[in-house]
Every structure is written in structure tokens, then in C-alpha cells.
DSSP file (Angstrom, degrees, kcal/mol; ACC not computed):
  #  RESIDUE AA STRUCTURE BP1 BP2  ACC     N-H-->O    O-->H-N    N-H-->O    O-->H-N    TCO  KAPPA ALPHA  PHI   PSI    X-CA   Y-CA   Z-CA
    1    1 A X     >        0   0    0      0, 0.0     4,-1.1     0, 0.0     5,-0.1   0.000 360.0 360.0 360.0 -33.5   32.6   19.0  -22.5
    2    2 A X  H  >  +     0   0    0      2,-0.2     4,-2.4     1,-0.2     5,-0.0   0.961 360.0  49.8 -72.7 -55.3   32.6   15.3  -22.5
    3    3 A X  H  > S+     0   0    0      1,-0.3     4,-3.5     2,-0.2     5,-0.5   0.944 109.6  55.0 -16.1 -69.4   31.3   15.2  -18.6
    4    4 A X  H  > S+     0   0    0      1,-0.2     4,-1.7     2,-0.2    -1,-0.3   0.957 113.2  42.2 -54.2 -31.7   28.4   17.8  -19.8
    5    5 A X  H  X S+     0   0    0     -4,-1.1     4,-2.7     1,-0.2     5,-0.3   0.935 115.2  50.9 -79.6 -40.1   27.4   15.3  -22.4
    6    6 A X  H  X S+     0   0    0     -4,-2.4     4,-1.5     1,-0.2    -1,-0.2   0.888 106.6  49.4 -60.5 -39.2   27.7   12.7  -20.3
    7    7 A X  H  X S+     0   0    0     -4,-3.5     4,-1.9     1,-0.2    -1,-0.2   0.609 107.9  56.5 -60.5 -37.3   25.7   14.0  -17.5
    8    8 A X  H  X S+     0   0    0     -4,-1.7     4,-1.9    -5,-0.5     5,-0.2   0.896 105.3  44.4 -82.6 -30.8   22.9   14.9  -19.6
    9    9 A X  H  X S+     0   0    0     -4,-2.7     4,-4.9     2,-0.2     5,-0.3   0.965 108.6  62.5 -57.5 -48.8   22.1   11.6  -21.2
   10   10 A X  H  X S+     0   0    0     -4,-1.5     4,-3.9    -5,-0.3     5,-0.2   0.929 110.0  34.0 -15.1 -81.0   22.5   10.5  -18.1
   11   11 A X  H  < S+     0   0    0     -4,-1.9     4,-0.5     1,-0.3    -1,-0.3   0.802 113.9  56.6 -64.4 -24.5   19.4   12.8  -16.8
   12   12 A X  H  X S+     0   0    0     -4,-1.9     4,-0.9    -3,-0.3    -1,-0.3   0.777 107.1  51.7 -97.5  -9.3   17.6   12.4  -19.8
   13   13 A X  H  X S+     0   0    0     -4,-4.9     4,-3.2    -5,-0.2    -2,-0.2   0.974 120.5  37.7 -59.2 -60.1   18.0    8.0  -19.0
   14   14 A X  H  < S+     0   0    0     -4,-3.9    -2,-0.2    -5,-0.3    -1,-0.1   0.490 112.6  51.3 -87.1   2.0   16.6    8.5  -15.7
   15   15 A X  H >> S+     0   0    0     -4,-0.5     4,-3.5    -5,-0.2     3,-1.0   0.670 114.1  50.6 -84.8 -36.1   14.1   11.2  -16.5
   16   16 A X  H 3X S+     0   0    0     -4,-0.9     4,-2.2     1,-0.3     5,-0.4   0.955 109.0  46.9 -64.1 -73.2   12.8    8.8  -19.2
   17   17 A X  H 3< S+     0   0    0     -4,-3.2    -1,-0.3     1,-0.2    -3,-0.1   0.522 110.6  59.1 -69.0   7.5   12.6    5.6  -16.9
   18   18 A X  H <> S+     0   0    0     -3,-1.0     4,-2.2     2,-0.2     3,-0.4   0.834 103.5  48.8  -9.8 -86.2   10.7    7.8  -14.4
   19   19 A X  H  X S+     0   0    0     -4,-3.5     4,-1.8    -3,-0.3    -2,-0.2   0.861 108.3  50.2 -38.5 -46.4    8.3    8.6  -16.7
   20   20 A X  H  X S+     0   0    0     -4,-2.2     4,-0.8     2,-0.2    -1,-0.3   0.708 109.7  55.8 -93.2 -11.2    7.7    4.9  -17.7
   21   21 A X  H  > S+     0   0    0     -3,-0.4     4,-0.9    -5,-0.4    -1,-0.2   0.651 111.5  44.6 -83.3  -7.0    7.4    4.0  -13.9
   22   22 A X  H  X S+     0   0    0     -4,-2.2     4,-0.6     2,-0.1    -2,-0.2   0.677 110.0  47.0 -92.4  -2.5    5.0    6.3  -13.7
   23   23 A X  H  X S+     0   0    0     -4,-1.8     4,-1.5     2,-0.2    -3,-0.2   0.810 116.2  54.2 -84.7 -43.2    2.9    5.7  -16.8
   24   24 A X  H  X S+     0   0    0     -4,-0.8     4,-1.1     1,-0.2    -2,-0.1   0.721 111.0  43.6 -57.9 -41.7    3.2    2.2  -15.6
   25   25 A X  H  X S+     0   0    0     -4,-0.9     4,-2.9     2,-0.2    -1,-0.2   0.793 111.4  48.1 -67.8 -40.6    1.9    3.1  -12.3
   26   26 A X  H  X S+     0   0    0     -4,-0.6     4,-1.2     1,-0.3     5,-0.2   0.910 109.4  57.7 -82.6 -14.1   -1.0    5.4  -13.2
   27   27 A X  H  X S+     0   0    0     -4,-1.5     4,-2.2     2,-0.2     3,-0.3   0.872 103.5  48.9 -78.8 -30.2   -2.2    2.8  -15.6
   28   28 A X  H  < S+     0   0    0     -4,-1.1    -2,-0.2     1,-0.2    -1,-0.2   0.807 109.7  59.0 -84.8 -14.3   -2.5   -0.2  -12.8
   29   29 A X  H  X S+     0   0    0     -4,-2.9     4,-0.8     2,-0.2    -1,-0.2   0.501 110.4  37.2 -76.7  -1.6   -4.5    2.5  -10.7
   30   30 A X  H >X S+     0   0    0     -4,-1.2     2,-2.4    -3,-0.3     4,-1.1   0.780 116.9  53.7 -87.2 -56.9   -7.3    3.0  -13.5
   31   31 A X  H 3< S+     0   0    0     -4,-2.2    -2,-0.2     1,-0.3    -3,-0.1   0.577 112.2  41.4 -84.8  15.4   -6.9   -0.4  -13.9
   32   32 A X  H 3> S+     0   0    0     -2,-2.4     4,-2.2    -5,-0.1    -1,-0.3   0.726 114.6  52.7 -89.7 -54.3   -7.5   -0.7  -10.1
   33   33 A X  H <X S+     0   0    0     -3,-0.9     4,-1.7    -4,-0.8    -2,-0.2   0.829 105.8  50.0 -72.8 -27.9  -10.2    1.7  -10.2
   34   34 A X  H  X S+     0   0    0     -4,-1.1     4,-2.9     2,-0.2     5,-0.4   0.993 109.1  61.6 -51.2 -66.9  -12.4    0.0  -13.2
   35   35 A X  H  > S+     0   0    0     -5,-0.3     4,-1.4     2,-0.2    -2,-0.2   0.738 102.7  42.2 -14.0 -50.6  -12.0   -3.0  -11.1
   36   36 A X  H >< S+     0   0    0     -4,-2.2     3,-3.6     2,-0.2     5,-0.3   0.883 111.0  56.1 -75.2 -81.3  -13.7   -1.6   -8.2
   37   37 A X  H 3X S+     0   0    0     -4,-1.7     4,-2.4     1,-0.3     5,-0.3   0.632 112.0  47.3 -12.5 -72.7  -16.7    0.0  -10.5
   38   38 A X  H 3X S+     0   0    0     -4,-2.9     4,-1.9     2,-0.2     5,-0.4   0.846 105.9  54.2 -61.5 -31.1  -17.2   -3.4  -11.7
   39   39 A X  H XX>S+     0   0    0     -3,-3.6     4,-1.8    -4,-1.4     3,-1.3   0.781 123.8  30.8 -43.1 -95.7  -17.2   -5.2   -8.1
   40   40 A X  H 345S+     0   0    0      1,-0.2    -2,-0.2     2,-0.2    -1,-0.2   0.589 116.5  55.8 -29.7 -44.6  -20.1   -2.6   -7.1
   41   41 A X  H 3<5S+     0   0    0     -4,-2.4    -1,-0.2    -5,-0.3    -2,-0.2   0.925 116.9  28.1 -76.2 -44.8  -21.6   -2.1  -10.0
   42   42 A X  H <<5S-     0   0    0     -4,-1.9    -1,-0.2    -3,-1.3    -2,-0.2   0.642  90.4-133.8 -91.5  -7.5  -22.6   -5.9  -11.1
   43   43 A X  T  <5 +     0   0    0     -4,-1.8    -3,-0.1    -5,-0.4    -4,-0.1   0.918  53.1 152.1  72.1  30.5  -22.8   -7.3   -7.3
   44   44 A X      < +     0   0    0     -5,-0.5     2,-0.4    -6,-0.4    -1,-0.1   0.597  51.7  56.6 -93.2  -7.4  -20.8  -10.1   -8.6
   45   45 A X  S    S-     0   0    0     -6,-0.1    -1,-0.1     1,-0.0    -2,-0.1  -0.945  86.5 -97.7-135.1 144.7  -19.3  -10.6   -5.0
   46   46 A X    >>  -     0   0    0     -2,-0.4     4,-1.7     1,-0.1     3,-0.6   0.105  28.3-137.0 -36.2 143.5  -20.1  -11.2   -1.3
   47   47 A X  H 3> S+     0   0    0      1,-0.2     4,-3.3     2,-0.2     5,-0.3   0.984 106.9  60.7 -61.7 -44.0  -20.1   -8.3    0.4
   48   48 A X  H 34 S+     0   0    0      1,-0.2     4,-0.2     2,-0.2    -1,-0.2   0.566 119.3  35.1 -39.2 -30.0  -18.1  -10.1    3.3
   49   49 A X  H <> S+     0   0    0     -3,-0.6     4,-1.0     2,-0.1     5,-0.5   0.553 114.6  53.8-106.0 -42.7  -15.3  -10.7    0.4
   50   50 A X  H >X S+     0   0    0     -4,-1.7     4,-2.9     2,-0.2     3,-0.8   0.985 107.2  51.4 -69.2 -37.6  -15.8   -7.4   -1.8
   51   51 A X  H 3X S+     0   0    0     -4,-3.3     4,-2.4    -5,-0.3     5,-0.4   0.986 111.0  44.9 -46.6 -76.8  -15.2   -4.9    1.3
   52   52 A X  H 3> S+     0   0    0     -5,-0.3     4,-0.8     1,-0.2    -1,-0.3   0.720 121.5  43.3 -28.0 -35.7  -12.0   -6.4    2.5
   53   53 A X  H <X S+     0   0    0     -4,-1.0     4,-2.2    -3,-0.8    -1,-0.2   0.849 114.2  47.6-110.9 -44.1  -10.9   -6.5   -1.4
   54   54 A X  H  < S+     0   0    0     -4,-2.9    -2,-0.2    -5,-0.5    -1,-0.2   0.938 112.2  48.6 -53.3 -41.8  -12.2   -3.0   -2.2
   55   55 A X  H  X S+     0   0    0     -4,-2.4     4,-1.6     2,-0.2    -1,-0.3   0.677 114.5  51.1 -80.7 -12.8  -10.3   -1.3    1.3
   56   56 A X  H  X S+     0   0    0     -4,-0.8     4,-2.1    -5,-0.4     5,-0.3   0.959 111.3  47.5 -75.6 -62.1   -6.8   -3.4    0.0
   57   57 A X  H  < S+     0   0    0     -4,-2.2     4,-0.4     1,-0.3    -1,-0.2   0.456 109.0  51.4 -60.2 -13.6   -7.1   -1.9   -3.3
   58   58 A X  H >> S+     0   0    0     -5,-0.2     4,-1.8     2,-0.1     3,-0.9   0.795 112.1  48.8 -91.7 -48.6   -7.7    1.6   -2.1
   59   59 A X  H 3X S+     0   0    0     -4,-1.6     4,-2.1     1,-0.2    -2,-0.2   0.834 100.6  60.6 -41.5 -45.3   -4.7    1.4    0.0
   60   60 A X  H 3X S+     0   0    0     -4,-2.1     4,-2.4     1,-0.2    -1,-0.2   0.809 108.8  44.9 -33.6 -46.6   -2.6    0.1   -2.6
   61   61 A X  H <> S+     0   0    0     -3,-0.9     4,-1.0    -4,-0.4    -2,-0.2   0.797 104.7  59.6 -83.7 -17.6   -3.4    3.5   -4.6
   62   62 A X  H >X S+     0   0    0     -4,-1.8     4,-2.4     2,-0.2     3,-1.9   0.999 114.0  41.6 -32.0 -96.9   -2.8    5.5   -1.4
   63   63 A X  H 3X S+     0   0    0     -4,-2.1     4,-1.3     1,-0.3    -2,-0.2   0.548 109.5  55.9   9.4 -76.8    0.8    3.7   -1.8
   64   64 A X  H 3X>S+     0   0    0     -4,-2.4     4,-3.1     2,-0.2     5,-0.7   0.764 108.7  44.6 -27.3 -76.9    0.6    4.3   -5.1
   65   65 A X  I <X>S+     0   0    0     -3,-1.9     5,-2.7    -4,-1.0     4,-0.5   0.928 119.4  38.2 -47.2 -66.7    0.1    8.5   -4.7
   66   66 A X  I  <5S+     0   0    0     -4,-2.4     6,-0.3     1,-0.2    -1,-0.2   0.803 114.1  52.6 -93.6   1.4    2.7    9.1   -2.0
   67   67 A X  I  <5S-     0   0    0     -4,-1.3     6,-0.5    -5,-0.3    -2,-0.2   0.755 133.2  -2.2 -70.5 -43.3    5.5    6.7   -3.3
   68   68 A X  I  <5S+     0   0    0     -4,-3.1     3,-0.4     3,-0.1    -3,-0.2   0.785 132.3  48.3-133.7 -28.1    5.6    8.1   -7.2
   69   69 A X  I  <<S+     0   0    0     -5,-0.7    -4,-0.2    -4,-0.5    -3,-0.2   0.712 123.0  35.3 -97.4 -16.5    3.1   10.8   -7.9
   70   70 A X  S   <S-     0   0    0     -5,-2.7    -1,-0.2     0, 0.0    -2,-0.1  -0.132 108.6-121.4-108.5  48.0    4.2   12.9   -4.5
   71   71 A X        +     0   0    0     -3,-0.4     3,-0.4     1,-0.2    -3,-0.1   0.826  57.2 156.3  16.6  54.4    8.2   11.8   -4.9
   72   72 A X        +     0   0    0     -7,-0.3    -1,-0.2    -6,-0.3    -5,-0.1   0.533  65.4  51.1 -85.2  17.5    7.9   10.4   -1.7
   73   73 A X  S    S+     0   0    0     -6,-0.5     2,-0.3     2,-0.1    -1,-0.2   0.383  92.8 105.0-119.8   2.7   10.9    8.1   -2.6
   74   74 A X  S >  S-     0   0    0     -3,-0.4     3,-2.4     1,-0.1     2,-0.1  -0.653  79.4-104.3 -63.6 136.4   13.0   10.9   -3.7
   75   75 A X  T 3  S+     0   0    0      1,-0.3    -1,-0.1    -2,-0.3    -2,-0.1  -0.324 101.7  28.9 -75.4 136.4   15.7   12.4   -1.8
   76   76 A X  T 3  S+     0   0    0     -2,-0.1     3,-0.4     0, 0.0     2,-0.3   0.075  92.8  95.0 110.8 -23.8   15.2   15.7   -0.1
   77   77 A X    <>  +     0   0    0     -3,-2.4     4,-0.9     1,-0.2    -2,-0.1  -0.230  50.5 117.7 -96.5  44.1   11.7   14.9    0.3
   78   78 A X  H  > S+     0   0    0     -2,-0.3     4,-1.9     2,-0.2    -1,-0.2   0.790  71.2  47.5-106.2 -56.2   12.5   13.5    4.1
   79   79 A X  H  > S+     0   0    0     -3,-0.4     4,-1.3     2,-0.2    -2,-0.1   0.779 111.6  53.3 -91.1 -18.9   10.3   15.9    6.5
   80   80 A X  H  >>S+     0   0    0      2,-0.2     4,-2.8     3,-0.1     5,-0.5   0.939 110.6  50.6 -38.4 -53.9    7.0   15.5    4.1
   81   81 A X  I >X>S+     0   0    0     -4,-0.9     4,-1.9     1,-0.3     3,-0.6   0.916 109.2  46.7 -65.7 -72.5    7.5   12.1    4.5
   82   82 A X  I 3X5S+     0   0    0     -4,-1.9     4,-2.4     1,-0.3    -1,-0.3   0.699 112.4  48.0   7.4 -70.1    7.7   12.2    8.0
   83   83 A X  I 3X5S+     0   0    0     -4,-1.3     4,-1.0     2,-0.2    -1,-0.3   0.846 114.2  45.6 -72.8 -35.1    4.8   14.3    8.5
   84   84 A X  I <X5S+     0   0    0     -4,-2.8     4,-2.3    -3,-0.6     5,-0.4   0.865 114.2  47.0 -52.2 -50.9    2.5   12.3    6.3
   85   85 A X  I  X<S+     0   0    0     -4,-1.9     4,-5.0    -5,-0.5     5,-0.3   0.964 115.1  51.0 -53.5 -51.1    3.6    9.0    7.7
   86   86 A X  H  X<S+     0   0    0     -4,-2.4     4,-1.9    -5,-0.6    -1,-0.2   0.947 108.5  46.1 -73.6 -22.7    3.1   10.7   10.9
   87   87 A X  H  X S+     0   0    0     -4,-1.0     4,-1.4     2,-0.2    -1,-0.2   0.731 118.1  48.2 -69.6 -22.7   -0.6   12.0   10.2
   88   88 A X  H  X S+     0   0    0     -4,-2.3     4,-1.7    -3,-0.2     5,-0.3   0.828 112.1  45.6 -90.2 -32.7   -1.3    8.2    8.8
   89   89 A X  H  < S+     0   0    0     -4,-5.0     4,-0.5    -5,-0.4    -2,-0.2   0.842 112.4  52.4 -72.9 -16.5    0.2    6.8   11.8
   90   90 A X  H >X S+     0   0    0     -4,-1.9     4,-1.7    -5,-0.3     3,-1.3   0.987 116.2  43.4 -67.7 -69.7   -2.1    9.6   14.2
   91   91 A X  H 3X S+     0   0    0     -4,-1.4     4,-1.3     1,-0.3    -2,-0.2   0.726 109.6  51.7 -73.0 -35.0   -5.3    8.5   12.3
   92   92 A X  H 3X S+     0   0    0     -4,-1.7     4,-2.0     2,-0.3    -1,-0.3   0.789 116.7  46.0 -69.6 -44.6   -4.6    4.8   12.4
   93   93 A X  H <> S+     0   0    0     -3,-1.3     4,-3.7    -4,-0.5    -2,-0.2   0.953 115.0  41.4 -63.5 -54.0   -4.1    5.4   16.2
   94   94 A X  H  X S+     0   0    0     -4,-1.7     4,-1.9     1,-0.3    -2,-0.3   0.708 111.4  58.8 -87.4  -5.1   -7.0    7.4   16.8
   95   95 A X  H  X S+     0   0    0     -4,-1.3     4,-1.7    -5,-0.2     5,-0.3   0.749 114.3  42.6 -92.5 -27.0   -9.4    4.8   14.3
   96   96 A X  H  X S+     0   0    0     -4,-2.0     4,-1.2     1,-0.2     5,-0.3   0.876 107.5  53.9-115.8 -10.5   -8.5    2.2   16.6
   97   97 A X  H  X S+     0   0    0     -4,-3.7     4,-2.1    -5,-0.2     5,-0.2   0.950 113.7  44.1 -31.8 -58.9   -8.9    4.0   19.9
   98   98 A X  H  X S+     0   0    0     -4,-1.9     4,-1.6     1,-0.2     5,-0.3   0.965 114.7  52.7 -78.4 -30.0  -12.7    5.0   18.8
   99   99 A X  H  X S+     0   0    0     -4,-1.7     4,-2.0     1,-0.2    -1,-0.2   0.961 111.0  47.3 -58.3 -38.8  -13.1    1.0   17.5
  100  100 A X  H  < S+     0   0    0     -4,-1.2     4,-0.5    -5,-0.3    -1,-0.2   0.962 112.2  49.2 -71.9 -32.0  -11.8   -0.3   21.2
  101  101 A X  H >< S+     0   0    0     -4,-2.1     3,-0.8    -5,-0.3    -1,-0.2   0.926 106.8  58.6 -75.8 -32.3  -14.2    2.1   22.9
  102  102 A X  H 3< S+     0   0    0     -4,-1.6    -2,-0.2     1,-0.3    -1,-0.2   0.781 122.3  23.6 -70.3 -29.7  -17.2    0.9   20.6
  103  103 A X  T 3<        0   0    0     -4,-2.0    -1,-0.3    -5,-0.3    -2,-0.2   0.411 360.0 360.0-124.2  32.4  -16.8   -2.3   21.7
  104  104 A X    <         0   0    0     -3,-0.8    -1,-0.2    -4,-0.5    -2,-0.1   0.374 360.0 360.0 -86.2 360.0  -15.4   -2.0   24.6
């Protein structure tokens, strides 16, 4: 009985700080995504600077997505990861294949 008691606070500690890294999370991606609006919207930076800034900050939320909102740091979740990772690493491959031919 003691076990069962234990075991459930237990799950309900680590559903609960879950939660609050993900509330934590989804709040610094709007607060990514305002960010951007306001780059674009007021022109308040070079383009040469804002691009570069704009493509870190979408990656970051990319991150973001398959690290805590698709439990890609959860166990069991091993061949998703795999296959995504391998589909990012495919496109990465094939984006700088067509760049090398364009200036080749």
C-alpha cells in the first residue's frame, strides 16, 4: 500500500514538472514568435542581420517541437526519432547538394 502511494506522488511530481517545462517552453516560443512579427513588421533591422536572426529563431522552435511537444526525449520514442532526424538530415543533404550545383 505504502509503495502504491509512493509511486503515485511520485508520477504526479513528475507529471507536474512536465507540465511546467512545457508551459515554460510554449511561452518562450510565442515569445519567439512576437519577436519575429515585430522584426518584419517595424523594419527595425538590416535585412543582412534580421534573416540570419529570423532562420536561428525558427530553428530553435523546430527544437523546441520535437524535443517537448513530440516527446522526442522520452523513452520508447527511439525509431520516430530516428526517422525524423533522418528526414532532417536527408533534406539538409539534399538543400546543400542543389546550393553547390547553383553555384557551382
Amino acid at each position: 500500500m505504502t509503495d502504491n502511494i509512493n509511486t503515485n506522488s511520485f508520477q504526479k511530481q513528475k507529471n507536474k514538472e512536465e507540465m511546467k517545462k512545457q508551459l515554460i517552453t510554449f511561452v518562450l516560443m510565442i515569445g519567439f514568435t512576437i519577436f519575429a512579427f515585430a522584426i518584419v513588421a517595424t523594419n527595425a533591422m538590416d535585412k543582412m542581420f534580421a534573416i540570419p536572426l529570423l532562420l536561428i529563431m525558427a530553428l530553435v522552435q523546430v527544437g523546441f517541437q520535437f524535443y517537448y511537444f513530440m516527446h522526442m526525449k522520452d523513452k520508447g520514442h527511439e525509431f520516430p526519432s530516428v526517422m525524423i532526424y533522418g528526414g532532417v538530415f536527408a533534406a539538409m543533404l539534399t538543400i546543400a547538394a542543389l546550393v553547390a550545383i547553383v553555384w557551382w
